[in-house]
PLY file of the C-alpha trace (Angstrom):
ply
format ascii 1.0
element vertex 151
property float x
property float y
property float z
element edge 150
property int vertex1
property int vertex2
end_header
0.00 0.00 0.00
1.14 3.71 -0.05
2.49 5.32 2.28
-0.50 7.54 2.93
-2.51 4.96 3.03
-0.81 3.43 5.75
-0.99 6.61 7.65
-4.17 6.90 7.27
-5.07 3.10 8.88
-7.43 3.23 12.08
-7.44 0.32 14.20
-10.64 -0.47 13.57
-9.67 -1.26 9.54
-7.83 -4.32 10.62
-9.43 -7.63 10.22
-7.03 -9.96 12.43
-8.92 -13.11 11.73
-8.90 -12.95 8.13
-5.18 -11.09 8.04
-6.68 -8.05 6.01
-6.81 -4.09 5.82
-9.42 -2.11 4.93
-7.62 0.80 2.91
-9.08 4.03 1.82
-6.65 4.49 -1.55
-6.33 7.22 -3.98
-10.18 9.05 -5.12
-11.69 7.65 -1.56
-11.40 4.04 -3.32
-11.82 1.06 -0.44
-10.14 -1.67 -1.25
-8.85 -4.81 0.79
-5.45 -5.55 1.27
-4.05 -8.72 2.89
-1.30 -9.53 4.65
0.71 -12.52 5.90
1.61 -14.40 8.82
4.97 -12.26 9.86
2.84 -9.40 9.00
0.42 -10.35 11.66
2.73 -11.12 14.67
4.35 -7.79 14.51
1.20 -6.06 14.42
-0.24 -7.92 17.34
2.87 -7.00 19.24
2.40 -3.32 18.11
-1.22 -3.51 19.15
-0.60 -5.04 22.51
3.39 -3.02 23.78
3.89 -0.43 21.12
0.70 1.46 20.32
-0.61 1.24 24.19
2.93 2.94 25.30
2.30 5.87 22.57
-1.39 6.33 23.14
-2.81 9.68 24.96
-6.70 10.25 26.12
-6.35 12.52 22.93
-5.06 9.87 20.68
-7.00 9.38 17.44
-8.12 5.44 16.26
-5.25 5.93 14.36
-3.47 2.05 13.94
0.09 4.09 13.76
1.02 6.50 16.30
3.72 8.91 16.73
6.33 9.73 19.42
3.75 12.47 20.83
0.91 9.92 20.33
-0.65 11.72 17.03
-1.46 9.51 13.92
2.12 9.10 12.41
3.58 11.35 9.62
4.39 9.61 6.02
7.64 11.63 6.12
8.87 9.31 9.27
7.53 6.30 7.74
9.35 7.15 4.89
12.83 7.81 7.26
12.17 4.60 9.00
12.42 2.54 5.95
15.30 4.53 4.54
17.25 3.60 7.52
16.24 0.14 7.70
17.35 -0.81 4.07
20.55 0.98 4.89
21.69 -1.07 8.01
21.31 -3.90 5.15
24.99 -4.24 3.70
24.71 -3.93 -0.07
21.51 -3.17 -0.14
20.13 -0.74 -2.54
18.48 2.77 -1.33
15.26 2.39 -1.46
12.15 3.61 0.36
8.79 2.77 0.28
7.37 3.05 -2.27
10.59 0.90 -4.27
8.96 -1.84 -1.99
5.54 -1.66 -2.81
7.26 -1.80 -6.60
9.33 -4.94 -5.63
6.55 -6.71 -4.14
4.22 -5.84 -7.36
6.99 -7.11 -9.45
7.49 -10.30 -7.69
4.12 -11.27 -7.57
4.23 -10.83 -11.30
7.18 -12.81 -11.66
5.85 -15.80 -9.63
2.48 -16.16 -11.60
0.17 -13.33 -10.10
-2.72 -12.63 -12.00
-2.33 -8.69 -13.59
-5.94 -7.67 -12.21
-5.09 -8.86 -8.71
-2.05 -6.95 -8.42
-3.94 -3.98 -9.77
-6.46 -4.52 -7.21
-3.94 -5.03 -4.71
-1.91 -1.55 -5.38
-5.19 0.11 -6.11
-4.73 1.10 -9.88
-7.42 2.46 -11.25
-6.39 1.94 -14.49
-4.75 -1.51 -15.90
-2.37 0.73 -17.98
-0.64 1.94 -14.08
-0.16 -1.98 -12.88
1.25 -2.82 -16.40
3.80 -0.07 -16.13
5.11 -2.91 -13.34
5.56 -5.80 -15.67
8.40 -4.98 -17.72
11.31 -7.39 -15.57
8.46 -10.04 -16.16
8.52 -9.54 -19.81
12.02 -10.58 -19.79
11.38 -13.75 -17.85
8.50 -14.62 -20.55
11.04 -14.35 -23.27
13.37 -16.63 -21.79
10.89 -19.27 -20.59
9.65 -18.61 -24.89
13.51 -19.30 -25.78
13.31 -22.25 -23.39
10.24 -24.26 -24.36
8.82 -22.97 -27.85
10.34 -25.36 -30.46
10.30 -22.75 -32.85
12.02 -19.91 -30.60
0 1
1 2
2 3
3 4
4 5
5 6
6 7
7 8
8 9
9 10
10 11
11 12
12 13
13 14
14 15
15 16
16 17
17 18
18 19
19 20
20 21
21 22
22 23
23 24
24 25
25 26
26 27
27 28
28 29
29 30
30 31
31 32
32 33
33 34
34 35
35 36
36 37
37 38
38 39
39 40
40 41
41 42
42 43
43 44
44 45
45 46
46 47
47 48
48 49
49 50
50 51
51 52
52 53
53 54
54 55
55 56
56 57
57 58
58 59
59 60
60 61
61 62
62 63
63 64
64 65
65 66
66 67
67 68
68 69
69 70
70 71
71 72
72 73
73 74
74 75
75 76
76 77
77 78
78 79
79 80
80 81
81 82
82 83
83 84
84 85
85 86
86 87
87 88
88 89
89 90
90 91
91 92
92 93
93 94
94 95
95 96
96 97
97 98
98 99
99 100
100 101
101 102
102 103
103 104
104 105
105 106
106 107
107 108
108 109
109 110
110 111
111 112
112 113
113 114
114 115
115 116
116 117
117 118
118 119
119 120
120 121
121 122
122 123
123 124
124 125
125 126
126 127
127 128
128 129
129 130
130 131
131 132
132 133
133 134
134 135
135 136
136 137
137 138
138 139
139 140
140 141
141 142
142 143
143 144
144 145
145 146
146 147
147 148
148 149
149 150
């Protein structure tokens, strides 16, 4: 999801049992976005230690929450993951929206049908989710070269 989008999570849009978010994307689109099991132990721990310890009596339902216990800023969501990917040695610089990128990208790449990743990023249009599957049109000419008898 975006980075706004994230930001803009309440607790109540989380779906534990069923491991989904309900986001409010781009043009006040809802859309459902799932997550998986690694996904959901952090965020219990967040809900049970790390939101509790941030939380004021003038705290909004927000699911993030800042140092002074406001609904957190994109721009340190945006730091947080700049310095994670850089205490990775040889890792690229990337933030996140390079992420949400990746992830599209290797979804493709393992079989993912193009609709559901548009659904899944939110694209309006088919023509934005496309824009995502140029490394897999690589990987289709090689498995071509590989299997066509004619290639």
């Amino acid at each position: 999801m975006r980075v706004g989008e994230l930001c803009g999570l309440d607790v109540d849009d989380v779906d534990e049992e069923r491991r989904a978010l309900r986001v409010l994307g781009k043009g006040n689109r809802e859309r459902t976005v799932v997550y998986g099991v690694p996904a959901a132990r952090a965020l219990r721990r967040w809900l049970d230690g790390g939101r509790p310890a941030l939380a004021r009596s003038t705290s909004p339902p927000a699911l993030l929450l800042g140092a002074r216990g406001g609904r957190m800023d994109p721009r340190i969501v945006r730091e947080v993951v700049h310095a994670a990917v850089a205490a990775v040695p040889g890792a690229p610089d990337t933030g996140p929206h390079g992420l949400r990128h990746a992830a599209a990208t290797h979804m493709l790449q393992g079989g993912a049908d193009l609709r559901y990743v548009q659904e899944l990023l939110g694209h309006a249009k088919l023509a934005t989710t496309q824009l995502y599957t140029h490394v897999t049109v690589e990987r289709l000419k090689v498995v071509h070269e590989q299997a066509h008898p004619r290639a």
